[in-house]
C-alpha positions in Angstrom: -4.0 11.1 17.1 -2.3 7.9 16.3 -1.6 7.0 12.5 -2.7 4.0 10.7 -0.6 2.7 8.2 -2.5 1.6 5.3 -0.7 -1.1 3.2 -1.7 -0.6 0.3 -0.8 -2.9 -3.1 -2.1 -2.0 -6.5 -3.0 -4.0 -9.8 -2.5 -1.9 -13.5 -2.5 -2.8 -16.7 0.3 -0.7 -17.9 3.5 1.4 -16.2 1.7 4.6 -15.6 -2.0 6.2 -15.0 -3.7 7.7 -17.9 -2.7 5.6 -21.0 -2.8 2.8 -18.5 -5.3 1.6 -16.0 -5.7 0.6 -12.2 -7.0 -2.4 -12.5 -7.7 -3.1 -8.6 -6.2 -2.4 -5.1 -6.7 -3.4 -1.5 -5.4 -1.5 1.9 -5.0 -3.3 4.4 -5.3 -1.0 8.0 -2.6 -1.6 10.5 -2.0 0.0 13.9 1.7 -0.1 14.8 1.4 -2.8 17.0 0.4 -4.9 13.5 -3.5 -5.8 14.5 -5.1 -5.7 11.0 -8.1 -3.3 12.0 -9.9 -2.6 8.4 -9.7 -3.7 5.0 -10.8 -2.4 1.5 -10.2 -3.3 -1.7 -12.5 -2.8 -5.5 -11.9 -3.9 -8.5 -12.2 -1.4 -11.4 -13.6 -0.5 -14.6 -10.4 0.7 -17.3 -10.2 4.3 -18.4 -11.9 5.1 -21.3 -9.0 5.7 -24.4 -6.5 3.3 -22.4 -5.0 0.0 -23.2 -3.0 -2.2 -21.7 1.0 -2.1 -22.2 2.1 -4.9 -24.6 4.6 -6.2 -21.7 2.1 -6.1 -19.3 -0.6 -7.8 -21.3 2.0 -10.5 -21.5 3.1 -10.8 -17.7 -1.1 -11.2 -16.8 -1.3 -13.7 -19.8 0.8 -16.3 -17.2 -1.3 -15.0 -14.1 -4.9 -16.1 -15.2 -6.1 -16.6 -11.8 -5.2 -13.5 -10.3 -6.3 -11.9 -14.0 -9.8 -13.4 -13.4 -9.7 -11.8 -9.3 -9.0 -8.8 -10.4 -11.8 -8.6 -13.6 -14.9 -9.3 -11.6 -17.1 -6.6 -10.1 -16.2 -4.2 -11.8 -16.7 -0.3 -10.6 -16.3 2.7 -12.4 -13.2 4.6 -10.9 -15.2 7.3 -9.5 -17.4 5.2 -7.5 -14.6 2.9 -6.1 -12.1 5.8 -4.9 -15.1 8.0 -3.1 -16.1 4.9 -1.6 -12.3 4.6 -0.2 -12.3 8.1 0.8 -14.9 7.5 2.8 -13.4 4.3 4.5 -10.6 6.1 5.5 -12.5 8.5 6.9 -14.2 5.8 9.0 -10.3 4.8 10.5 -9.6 5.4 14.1 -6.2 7.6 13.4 -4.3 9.4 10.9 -3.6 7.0 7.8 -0.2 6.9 6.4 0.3 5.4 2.7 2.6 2.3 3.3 3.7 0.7 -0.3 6.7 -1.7 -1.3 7.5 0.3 -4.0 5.3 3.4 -3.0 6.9 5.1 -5.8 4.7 3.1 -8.1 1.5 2.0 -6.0 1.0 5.8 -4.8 1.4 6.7 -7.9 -1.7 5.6 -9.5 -3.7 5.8 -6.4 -2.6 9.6 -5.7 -3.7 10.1 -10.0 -7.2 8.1 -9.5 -7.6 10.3 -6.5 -7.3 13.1 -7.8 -8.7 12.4 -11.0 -12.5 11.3 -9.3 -12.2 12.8 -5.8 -10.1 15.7 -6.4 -8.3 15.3 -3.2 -5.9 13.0 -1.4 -6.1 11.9 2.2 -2.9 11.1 2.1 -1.9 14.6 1.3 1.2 14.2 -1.6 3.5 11.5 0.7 3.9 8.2 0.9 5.5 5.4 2.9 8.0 3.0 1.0 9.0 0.4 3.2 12.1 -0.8 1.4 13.4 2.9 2.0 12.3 1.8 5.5 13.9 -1.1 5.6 17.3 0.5 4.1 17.1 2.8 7.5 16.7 0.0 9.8 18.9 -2.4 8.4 22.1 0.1 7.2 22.2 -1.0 3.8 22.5 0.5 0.6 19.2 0.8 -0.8 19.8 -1.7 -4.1 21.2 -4.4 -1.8 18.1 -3.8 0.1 16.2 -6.3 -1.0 13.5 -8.8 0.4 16.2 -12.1 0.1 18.6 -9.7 2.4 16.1 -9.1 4.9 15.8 -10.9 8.4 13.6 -14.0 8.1 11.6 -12.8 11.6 10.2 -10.1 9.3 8.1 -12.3 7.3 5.1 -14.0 8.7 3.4 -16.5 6.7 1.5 -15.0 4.6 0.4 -15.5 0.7 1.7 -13.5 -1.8 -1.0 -14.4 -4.7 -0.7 -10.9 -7.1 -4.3 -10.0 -6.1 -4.0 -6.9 -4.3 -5.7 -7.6 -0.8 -3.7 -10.6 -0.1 -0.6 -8.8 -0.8 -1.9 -5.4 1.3 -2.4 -7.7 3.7 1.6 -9.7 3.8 3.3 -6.0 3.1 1.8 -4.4 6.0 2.5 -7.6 8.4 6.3 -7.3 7.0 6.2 -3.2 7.6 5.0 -3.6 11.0 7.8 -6.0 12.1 10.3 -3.8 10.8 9.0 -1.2 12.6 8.9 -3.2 15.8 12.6 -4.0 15.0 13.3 -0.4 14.8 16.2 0.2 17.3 14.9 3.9 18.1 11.3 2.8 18.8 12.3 -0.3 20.8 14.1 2.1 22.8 11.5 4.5 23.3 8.9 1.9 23.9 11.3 0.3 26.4 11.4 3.6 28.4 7.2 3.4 28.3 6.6 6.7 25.9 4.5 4.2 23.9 4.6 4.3 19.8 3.0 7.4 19.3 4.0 11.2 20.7 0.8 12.6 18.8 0.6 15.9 17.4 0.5 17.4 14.0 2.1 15.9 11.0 3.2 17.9 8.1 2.9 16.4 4.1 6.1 15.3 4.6 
């Protein structure tokens, strides 16, 4: 089964799940090839007994737009991450959490999954793409950084702090580094295709 990588950017009010809250998040669903073949993204209620981070309060306090995105239909937690277990489930291939930093987004979403589902799809692994990136590019992974990165990796794309539109330009950005992968351009070039299927372990 081919895997889908599911970009996936997240929204909190705070540093980390529980005394903090996921505000929001979108996935966007990329084949390797980088067609965008599903979307999902909710905006959620806060946990009861958390509050917002006093630096993070003030970061949103100069965002009001994407403040306002991320405050309207509202759902409670538990609703919003069955529904996105069941959208995954809908995908046409193995998903694969893609972040940039996955450290942080999987993170909450792994917690919120757990918390209200009581299982991850993703298994316990995640994606990070500036770790990718690191790989591809032979750099150490501080100097790794978006500035250093080959301007053919970035497509036009808006980067707004409301989660979908920023699923959305990470996974475009993932894909062409993946493309640019030396490895994989051989392999494609030798017509194995991007995918040599089989099992996948939780990594």
């Amino acid at each position: 089964m081919n895997e889908i990588y599911l970009s996936t950017d997240i929204e909190t009010d705070g540093p980390i799940p529980g005394p903090h809250s996921m505000l929001s998040f979108g996935t966007a669903a990329y084949t390797a090839d980088k067609r965008l073949i599903a979307t999902f993204s909710a905006n959620l209620e806060t946990l009861p007994g958390a509050t917002p981070h006093p630096e993070t309060a003030a970061w949103w306090a100069t965002q009001p737009e994407a403040w306002l995105a991320c405050r309207t239909n509202l759902e409670k937690p538990e609703a919003a991450m069955r529904r996105y277990v069941d959208w995954i489930g809908t995908l046409p291939g193995k998903p694969v959490f893609v972040g940039y930093p996955a450290g942080f987004d999987f993170l909450f979403v792994y917690w919120y999954l757990i918390r209200f589902v009581g299982s991850s799809p993703f298994s316990f692994s995640a994606l990070d793409i500036k770790s990718y990136a690191m790989a591809v590019l032979g750099t150490d992974y501080r100097a790794t950084t978006k500035r250093h990165m080959p301007k053919s990796w970035f497509d036009r794309l808006p980067h707004t702090h409301v989660a979908l539109d920023d699923a959305i330009e990470q996974g475009a950005l993932f894909c062409n580094i993946l493309q640019a992968t030396p490895a994989r351009q051989t392999r494609q070039g030798s017509g194995q295709g991007s995918s040599r299927g089989g099992s996948q372990g939780n990594g």
